[in-house]
Wavefront OBJ file of the C-alpha trace (Angstrom):
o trace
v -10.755 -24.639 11.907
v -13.567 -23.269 14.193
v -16.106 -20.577 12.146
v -18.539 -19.371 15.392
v -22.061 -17.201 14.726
v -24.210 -17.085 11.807
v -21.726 -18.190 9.036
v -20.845 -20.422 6.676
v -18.126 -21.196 4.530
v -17.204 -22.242 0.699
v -14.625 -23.312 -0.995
v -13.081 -22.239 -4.648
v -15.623 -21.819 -6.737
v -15.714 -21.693 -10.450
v -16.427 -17.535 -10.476
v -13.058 -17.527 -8.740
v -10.303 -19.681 -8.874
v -8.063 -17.819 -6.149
v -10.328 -18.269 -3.631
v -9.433 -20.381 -0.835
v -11.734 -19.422 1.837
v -14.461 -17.445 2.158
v -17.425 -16.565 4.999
v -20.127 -14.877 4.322
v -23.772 -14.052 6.563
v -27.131 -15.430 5.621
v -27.857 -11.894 3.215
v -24.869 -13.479 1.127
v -22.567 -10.274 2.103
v -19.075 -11.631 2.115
v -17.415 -10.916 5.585
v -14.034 -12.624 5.070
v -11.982 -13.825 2.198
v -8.775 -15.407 1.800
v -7.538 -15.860 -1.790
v -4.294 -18.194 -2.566
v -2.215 -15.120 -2.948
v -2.102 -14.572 0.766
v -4.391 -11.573 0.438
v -7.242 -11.523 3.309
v -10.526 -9.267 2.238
v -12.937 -8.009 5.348
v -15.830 -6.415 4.157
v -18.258 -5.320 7.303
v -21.572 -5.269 7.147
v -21.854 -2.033 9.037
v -19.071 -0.047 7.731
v -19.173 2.582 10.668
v -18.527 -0.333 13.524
v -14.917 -0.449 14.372
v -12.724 -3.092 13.262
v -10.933 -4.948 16.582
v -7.615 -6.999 15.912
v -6.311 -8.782 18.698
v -2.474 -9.184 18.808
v -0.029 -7.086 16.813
v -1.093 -6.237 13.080
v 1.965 -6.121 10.468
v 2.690 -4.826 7.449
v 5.109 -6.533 5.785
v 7.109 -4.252 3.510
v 7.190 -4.759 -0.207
v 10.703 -4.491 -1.855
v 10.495 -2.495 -5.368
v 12.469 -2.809 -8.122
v 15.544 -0.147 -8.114
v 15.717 1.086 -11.851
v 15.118 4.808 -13.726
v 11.552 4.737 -13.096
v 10.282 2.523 -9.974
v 6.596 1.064 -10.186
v 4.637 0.426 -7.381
v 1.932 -1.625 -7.313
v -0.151 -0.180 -4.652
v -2.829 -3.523 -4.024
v 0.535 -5.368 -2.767
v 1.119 -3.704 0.280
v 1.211 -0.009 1.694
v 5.322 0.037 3.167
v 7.296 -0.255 0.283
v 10.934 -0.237 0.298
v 13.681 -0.050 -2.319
v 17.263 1.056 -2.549
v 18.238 3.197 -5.584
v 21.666 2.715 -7.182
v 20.827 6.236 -9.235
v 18.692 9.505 -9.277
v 15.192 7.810 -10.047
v 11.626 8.622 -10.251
v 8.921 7.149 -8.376
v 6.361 6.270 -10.978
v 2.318 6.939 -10.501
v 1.751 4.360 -8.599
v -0.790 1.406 -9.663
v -4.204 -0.414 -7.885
v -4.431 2.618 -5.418
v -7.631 2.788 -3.434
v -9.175 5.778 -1.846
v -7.634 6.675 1.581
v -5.124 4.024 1.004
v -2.085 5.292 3.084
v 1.468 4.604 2.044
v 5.262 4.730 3.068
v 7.791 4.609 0.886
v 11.731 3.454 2.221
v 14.120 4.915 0.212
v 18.009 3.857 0.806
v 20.457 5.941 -1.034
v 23.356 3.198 -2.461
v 26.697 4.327 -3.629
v 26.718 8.092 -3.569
v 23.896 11.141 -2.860
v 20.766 10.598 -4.971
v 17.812 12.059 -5.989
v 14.344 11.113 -5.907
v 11.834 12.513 -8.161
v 8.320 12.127 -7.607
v 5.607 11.315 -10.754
v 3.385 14.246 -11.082
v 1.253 13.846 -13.365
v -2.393 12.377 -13.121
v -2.667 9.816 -10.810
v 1.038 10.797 -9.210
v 2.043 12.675 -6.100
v 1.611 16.189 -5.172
v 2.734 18.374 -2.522
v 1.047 21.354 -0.540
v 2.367 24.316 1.787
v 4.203 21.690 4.768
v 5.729 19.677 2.480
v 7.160 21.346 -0.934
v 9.427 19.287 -2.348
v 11.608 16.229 -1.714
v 15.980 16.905 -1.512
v 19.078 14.695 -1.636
v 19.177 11.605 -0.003
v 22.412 10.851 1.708
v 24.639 7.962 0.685
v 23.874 5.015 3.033
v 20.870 7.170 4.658
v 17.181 6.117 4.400
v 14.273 8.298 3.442
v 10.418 8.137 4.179
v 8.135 8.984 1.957
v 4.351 9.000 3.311
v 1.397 9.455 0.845
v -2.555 9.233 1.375
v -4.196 8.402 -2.074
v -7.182 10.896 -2.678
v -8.958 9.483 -5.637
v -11.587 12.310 -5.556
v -8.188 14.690 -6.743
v -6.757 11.881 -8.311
v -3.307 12.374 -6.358
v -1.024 10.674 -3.533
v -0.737 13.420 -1.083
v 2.166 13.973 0.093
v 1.979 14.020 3.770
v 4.832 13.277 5.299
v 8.837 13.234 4.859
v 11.541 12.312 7.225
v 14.883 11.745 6.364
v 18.433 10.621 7.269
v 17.939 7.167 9.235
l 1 2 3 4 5 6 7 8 9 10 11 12 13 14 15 16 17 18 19 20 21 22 23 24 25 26 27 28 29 30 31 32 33 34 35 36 37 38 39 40 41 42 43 44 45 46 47 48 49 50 51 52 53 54 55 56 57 58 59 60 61 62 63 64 65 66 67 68 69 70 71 72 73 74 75 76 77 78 79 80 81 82 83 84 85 86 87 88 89 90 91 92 93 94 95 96 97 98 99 100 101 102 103 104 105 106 107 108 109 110 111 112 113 114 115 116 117 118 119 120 121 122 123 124 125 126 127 128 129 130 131 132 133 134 135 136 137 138 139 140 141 142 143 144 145 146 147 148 149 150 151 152 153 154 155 156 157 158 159 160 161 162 163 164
């Protein structure tokens, strides 16, 4: 491994024992983390400069847990897919962050089913475009898109597209 610049780099440390790599600038401001989890942090110093990746980025999707009410665990990914056996309800999801964007796959298994969204604090809500979610065909797939707006303390609902 190559680190370039004005860095240097640490091992685990005692403060935190899933840390596998970390680099950081002389003013101690972490710029990159990778914790034994497979989760990479990048923190910029200047949070208006643009972020460059070079080659594809991808989102691997997260399979959830088909049963009468599906958690999500938003900190593990932001495509989530699952295919429900039932009519279910998408819990409030968990670990959202502000702006965090989401999709969520749903496959309809056996027969029609229905989706119902959490509502409450913390769930989803929907405005004037998008009302309400409807049946989901058997054998058809769903999207669900959400943007997580922690000053409302909602997922957004901002887009829907079904039938795939």
């Amino acid at each position: 491994m190559t680190i370039q610049g004005n860095s240097a780099s640490t091992g685990n440390t005692a403060t935190n024992s899933n840390l596998i790599f970390k680099v950081g600038d002389s003013g101690a401001t972490t710029a990159m983390t990778i914790l034994n989890n497979g989760n990479v942090g990048i923190k910029k110093a200047d949070p208006t400069a643009d972020l460059h990746v070079n080659g594809a980025l991808v989102i691997v999707p997260v399979a959830l847990t088909d049963a009468a009410t599906i958690a999500t665990d938003a900190s593990t990914g932001n495509i989530f897919t699952v295919s429900i056996t039932g009519d279910q309800t998408l819990a409030v999801p968990t670990n959202p962050t502000d702006g965090q964007k989401c999709v969520w796959r749903v496959t309809a298994s056996g027969a029609n089913r229905t989706l119902t969204l959490a509502s409450g604090p913390g769930g989803f809500r929907f405005g004037t475009t998008i009302t309400a979610l409807t049946i989901i065909t058997s054998g058809k797939t769903d999207y669900i898109g959400a943007i997580y707006n922690s000053t409302a303390g909602y997922w957004d609902v901002v887009a829907y597209s079904k039938g795939f």
